[in-house]
N, C-alpha and C positions, 0 to 999 in steps of 0.2 A: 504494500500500500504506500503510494505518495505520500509526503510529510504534508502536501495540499488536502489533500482528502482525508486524511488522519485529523490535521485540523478542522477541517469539515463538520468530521461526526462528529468530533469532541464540543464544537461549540451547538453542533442542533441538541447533544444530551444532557450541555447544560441549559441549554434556554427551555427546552419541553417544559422541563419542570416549574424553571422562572415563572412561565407565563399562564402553567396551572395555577400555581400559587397566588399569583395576581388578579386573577381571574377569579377566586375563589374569593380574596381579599375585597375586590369589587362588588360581588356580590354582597359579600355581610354589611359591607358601609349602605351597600342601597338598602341594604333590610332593616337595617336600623334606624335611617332616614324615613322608611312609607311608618316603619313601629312610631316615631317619636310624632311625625306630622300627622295633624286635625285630633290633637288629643288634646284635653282639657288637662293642663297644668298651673300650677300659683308661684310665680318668681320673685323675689327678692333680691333689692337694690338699691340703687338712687339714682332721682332722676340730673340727666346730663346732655348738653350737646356734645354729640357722638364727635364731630368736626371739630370743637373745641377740645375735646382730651382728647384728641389723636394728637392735633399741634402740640399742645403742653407737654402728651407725655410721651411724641414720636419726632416733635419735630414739622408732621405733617402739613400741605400746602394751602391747609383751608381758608376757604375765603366767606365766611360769617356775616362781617359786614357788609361784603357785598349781596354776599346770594340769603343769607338769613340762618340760623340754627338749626339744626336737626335734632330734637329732642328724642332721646333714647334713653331705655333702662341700661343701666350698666351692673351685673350683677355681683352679685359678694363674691366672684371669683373671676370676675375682672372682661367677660364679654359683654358686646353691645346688643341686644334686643330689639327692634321696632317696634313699633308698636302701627297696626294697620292702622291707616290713615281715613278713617271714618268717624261719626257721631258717638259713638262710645269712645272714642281715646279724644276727643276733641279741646279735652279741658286737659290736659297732661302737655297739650304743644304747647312752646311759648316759654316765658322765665318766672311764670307763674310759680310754680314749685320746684322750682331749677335747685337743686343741692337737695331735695329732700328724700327720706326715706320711702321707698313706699312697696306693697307688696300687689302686683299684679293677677287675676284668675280669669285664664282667656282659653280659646283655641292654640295652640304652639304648631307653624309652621317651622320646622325646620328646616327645609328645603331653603327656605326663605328669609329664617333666624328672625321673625315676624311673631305677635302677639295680636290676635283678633280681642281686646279686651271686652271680660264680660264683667267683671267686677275691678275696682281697688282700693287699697285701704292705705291713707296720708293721715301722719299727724295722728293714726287714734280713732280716725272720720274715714268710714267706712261708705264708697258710692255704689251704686249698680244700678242697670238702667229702669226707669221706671216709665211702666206705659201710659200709666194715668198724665204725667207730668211731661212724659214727650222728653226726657232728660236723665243725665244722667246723676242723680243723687241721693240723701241719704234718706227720702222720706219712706214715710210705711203705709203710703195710699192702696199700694199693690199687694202689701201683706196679710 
């Protein structure tokens, strides 16, 4: 056998196996991703412009006062969250509660690193949406 063709096999018997392995590793990240997404989870954090701690704690290029803040949870172990950008997260945009603690209970996209909120609790004051009120707050018209 050629030292061409020697090298040959030797690199397809080591790659078969490479690309099982990866292929296998692929799958369980997607299977964990469909398990974690449209599941009802409660996260814990503080609220923050995602763009403003990137710059402070990366350096990064954000432009804030031009384009405006991205309000995100950042949680007790240091990633950013969104929060879907509808009538339930509507009171959490903004510098309204900017620094504050707060515990989220939504839908968790993963795929997306996204919170469809359905409830949250600031301060002690506990919101979730109310149909009577058309809003999202603490009343107990609905209870």
């Amino acid at each position: 056998m050629s030292k061409k063709a020697f090298i040959a096999v030797c690199s397809i018997l080591l790659l078969v196996p490479m690309m099982v392995l990866a292929g296998a590793e692929h799958e369980h990240a997607a299977a964990d991703v469909s398990k974690m997404s449209g599941e009802a989870t409660t996260l814990e954090g503080v609220l923050v412009c995602k763009n403003c701690s990137l710059k402070k704690e990366f350096g990064a290029r954000s432009e804030c006062k031009l384009n405006g803040c991205q309000t995100s949870l950042k949680t007790t172990s240091g990633k950013f969250v969104d929060f879907l950008d509808n009538k339930y997260a509507a009171d959490l945009f903004g510098s309204k509660y900017a620094g504050k603690k707060i515990q989220v209970t939504g839908t968790f996209f993963a795929n997306a690193n996204t919170i469809d909120v359905q409830s949250y609790s600031i301060d002690g004051k506990s919101k979730s949406w109310c149909k009577q009120c058309t809003a999202m707050d603490g009343c107990s018209a609905s209870k």
